[in-house]
MIKOL-489054 format. One record per atom (N, C-alpha, C, O, CB): residue number from 1; residue in one letter; atom name; x, y, z. Coordinates in steps of 0.05 Angstrom, whole numbers, plus 5000, padded with zeros to 4 digits. Atoms other than C-alpha are relative to their C-alpha. Last residue first. Glycine has a CB too. Layout:
<rs>
R  num  residuo  atomo    px    py    pz
R  NUM        A     CA     X     Y     Z
...
</rs>
This chain:
<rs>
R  num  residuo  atomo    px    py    pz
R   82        X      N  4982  4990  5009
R   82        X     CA  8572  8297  2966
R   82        X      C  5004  5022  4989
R   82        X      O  5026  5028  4980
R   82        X     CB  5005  4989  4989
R   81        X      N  5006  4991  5025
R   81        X     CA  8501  8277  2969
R   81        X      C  5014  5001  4989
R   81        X      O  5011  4998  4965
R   81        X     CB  4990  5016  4996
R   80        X      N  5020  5028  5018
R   80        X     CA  8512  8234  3035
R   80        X      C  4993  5007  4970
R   80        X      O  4987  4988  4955
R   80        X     CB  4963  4996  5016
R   79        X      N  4989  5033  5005
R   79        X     CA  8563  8274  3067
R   79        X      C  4988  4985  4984
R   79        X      O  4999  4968  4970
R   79        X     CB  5001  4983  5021
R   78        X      N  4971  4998  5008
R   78        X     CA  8535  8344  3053
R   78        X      C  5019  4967  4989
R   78        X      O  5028  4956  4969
R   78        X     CB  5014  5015  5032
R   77        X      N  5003  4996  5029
R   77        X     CA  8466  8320  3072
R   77        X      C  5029  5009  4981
R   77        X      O  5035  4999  4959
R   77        X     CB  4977  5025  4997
R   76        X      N  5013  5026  5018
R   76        X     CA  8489  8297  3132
R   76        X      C  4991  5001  4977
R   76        X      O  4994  4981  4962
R   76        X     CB  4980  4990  5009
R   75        X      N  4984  5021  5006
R   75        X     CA  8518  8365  3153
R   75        X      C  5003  4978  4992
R   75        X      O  5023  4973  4979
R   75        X     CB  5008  4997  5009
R   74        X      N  4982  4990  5024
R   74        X     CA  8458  8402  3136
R   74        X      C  5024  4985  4993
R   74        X      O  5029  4975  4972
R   74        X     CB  5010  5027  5006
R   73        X      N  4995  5022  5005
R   73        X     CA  8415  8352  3190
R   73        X      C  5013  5023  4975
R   73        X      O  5003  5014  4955
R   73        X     CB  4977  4972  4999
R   72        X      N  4978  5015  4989
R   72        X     CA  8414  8413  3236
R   72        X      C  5012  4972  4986
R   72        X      O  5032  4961  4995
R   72        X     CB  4991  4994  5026
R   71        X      N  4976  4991  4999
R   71        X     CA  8380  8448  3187
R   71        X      C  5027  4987  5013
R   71        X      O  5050  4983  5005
R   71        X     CB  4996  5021  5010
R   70        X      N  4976  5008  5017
R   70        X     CA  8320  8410  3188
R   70        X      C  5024  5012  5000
R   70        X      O  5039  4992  5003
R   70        X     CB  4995  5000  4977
R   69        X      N  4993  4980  5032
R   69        X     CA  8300  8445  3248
R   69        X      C  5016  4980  4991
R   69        X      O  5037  4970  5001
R   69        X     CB  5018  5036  5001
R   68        X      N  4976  4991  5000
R   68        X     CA  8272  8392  3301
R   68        X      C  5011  5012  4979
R   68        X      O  5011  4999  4958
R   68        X     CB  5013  4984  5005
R   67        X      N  5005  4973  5004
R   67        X     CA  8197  8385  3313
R   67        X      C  5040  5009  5013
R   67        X      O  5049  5019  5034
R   67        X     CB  4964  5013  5023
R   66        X      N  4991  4987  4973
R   66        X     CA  8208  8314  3340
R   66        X      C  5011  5034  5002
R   66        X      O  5026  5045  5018
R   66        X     CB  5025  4981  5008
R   65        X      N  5012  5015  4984
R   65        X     CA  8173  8279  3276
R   65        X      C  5009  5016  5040
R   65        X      O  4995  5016  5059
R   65        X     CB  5012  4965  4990
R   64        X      N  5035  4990  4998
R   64        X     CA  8208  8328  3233
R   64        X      C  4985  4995  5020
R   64        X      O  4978  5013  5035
R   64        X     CB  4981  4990  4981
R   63        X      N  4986  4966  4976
R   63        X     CA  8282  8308  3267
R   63        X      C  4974  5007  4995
R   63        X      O  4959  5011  5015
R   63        X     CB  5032  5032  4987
R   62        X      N  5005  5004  4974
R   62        X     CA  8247  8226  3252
R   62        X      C  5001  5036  5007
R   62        X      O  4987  5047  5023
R   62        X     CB  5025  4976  5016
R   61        X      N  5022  5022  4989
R   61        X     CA  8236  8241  3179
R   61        X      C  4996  5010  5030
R   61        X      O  4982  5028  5038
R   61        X     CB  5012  4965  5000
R   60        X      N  5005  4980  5007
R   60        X     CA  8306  8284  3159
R   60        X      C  4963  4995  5023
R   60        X      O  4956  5006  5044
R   60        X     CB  5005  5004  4962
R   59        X      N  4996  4988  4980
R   59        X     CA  8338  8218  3186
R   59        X      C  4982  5028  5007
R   59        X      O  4975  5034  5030
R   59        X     CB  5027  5002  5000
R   58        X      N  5017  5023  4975
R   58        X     CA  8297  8170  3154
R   58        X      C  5005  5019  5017
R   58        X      O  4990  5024  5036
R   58        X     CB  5012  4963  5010
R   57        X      N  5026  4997  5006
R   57        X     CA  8317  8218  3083
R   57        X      C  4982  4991  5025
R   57        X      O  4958  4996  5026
R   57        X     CB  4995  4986  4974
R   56        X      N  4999  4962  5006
R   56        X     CA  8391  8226  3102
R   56        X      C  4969  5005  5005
R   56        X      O  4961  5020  5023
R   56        X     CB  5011  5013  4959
R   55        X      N  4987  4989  4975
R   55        X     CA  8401  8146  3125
R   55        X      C  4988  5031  5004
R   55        X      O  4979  5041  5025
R   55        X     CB  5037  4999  4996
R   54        X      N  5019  5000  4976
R   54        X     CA  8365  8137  3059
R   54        X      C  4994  5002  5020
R   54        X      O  4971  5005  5028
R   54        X     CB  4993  4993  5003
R   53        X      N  5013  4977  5001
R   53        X     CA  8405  8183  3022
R   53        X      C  4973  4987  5013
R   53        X      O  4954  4999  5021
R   53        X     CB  4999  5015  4970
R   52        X      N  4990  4968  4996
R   52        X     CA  8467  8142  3042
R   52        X      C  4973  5018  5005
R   52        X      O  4971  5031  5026
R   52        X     CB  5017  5014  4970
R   51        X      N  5003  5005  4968
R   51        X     CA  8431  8071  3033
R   51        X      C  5012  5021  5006
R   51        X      O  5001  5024  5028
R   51        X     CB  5012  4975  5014
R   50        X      N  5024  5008  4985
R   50        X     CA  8425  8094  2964
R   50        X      C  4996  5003  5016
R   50        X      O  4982  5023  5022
R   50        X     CB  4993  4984  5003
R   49        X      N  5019  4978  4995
R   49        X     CA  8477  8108  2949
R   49        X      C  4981  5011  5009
R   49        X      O  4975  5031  5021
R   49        X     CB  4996  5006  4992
R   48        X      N  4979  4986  4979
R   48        X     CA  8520  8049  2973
R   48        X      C  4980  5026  5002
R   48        X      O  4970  5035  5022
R   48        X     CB  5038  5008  4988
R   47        X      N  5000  5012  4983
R   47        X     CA  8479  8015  2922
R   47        X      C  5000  5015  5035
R   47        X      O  4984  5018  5054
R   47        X     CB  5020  4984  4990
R   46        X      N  5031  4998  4995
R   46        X     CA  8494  8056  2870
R   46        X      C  4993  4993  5016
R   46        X      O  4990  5014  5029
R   46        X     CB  4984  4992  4987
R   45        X      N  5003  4973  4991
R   45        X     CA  8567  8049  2889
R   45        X      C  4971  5007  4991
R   45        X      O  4960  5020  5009
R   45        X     CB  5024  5021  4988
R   44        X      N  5026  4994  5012
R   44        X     CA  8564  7979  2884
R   44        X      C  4999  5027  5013
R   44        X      O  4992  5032  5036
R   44        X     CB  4973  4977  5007
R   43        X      N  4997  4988  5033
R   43        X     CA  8641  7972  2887
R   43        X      C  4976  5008  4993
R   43        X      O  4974  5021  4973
R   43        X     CB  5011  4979  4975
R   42        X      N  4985  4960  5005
R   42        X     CA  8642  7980  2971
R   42        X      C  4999  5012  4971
R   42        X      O  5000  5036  4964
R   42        X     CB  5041  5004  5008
R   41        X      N  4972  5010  5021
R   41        X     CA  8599  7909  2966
R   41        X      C  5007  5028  4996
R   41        X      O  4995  5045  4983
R   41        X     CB  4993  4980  4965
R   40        X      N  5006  4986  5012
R   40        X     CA  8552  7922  3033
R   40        X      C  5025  4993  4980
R   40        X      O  5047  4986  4988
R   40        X     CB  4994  5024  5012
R   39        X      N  4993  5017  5013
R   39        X     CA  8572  7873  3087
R   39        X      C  4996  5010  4973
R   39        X      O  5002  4992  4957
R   39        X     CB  4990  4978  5008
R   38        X      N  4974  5003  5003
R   38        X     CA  8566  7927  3135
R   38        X      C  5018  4990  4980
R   38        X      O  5041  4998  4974
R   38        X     CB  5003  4989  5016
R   37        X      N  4990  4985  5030
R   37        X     CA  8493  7941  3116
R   37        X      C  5028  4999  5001
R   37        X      O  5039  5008  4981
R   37        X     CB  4992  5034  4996
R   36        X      N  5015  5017  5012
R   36        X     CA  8460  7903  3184
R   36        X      C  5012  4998  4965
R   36        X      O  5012  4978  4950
R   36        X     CB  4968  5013  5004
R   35        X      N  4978  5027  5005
R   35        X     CA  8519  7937  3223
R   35        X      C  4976  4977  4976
R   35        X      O  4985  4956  4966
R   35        X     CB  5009  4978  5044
R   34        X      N  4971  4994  5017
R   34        X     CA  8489  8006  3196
R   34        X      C  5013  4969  5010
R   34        X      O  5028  4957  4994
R   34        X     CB  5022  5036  5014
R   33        X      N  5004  4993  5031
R   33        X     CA  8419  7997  3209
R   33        X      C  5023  4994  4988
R   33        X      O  5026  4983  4967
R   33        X     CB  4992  5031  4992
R   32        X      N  5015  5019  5011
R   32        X     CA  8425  7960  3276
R   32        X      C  5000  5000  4980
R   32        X      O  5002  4979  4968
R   32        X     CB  4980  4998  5005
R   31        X      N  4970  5016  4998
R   31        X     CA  8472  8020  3297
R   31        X      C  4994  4984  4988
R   31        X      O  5010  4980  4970
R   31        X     CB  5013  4991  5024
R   30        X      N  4976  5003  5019
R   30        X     CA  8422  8066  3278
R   30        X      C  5029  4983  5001
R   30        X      O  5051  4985  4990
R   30        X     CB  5007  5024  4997
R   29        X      N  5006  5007  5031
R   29        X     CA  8361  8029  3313
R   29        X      C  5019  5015  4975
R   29        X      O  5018  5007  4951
R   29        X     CB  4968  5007  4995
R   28        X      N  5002  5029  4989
R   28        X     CA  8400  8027  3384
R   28        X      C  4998  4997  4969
R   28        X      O  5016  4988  4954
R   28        X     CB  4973  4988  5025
R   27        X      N  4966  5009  5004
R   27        X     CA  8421  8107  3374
R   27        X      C  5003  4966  4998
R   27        X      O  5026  4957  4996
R   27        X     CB  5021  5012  5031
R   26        X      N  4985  4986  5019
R   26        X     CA  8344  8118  3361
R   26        X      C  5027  4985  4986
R   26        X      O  5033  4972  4966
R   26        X     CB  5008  5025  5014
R   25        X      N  5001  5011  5017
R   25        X     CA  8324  8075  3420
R   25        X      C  5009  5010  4967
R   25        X      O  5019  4993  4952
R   25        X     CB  4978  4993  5006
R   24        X      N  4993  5030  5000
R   24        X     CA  8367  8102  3464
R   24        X      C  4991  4992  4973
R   24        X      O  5006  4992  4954
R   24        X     CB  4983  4982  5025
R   23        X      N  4968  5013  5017
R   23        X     CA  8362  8172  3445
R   23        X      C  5009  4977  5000
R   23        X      O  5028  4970  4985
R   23        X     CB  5024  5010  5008
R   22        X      N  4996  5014  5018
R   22        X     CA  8279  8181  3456
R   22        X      C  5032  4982  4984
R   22        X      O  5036  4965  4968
R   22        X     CB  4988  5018  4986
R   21        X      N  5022  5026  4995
R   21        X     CA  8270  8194  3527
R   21        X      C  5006  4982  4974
R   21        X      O  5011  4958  4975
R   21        X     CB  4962  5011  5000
R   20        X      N  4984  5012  4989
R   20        X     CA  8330  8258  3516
R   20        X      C  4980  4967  5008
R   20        X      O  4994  4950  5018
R   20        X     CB  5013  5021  5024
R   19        X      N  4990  5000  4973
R   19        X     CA  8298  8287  3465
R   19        X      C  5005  4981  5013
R   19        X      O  5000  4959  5003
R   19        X     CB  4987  5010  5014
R   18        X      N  5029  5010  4987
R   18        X     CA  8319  8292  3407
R   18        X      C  4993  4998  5031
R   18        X      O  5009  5000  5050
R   18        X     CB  4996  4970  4990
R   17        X      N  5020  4992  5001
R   17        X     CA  8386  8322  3387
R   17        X      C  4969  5005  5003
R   17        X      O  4956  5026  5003
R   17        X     CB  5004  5000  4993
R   16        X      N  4998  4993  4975
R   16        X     CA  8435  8272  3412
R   16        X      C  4975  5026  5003
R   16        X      O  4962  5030  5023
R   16        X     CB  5033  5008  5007
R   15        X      N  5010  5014  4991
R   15        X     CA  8409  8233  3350
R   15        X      C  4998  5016  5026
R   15        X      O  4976  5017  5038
R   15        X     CB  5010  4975  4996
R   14        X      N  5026  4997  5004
R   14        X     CA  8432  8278  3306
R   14        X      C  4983  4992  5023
R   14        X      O  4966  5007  5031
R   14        X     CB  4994  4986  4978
R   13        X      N  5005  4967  4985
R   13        X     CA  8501  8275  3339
R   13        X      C  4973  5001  4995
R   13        X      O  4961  5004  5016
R   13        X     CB  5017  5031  4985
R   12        X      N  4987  5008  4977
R   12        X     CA  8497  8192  3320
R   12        X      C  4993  5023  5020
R   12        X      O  4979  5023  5041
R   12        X     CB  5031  4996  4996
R   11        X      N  5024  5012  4986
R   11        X     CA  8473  8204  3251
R   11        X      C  4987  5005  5030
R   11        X      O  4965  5013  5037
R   11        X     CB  5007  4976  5000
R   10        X      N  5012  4975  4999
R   10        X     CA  8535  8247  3244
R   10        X      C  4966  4995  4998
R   10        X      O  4949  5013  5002
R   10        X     CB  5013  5019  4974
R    9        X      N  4993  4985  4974
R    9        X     CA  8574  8188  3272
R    9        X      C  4991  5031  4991
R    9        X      O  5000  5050  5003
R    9        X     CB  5036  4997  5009
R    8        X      N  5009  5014  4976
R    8        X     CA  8540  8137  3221
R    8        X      C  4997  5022  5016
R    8        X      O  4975  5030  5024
R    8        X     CB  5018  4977  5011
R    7        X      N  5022  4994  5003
R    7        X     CA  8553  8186  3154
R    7        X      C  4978  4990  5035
R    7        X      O  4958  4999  5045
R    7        X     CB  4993  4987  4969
R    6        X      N  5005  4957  4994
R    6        X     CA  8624  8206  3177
R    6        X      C  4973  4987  5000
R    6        X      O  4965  4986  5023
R    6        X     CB  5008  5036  4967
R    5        X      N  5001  4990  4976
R    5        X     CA  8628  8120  3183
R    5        X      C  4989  5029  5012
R    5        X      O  4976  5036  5031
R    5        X     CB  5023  4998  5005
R    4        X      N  5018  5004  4976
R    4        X     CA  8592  8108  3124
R    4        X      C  5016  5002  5031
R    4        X      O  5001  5004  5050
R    4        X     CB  4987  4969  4997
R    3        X      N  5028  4983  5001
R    3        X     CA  8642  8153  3081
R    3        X      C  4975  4987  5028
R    3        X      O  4967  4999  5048
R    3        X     CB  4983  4993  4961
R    2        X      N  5001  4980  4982
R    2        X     CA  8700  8119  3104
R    2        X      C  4978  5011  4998
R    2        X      O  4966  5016  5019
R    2        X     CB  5018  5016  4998
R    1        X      N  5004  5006  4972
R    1        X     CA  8675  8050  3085
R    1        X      C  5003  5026  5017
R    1        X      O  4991  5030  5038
R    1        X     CB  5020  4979  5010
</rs>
């Protein structure tokens, strides 16, 4: 559970990164993501992984889509790969 939080609230900063028209809906559809996955069984750590590197991979996505240096998503990759 700790992990998806770091991974939520470095989502979260990502997010502040776009521009400013787009952060609602963004910050709307990662919250959606992550309470939808709450119920997640903490022992299916495959599972868990998953939804980590797909957070990583949706996120990597949108910063392209808004001509934002991957780089900034370094710290998310950290968390999510370990």
């Amino acid at each position: 559970m700790k992990k998806a939080l770091k991974v939520y609230g470095e989502v979260l900063r990502l997010v502040r990164r776009l521009p400013k028209d787009t952060r609602p809906y963004y910050a709307k559809y990662a919250r959606e993501n992550f309470v939808n996955y709450r119920e997640a069984d903490p022992k299916d750590l495959d599972s868990l992984n998953e939804l980590f590197h797909r957070a990583y991979n949706h996120s990597l996505w949108v910063l392209n889509k808004y001509s934002v240096d991957e780089s900034a998503a370094k710290k998310l990759k950290q968390i999510c790969y370990g």
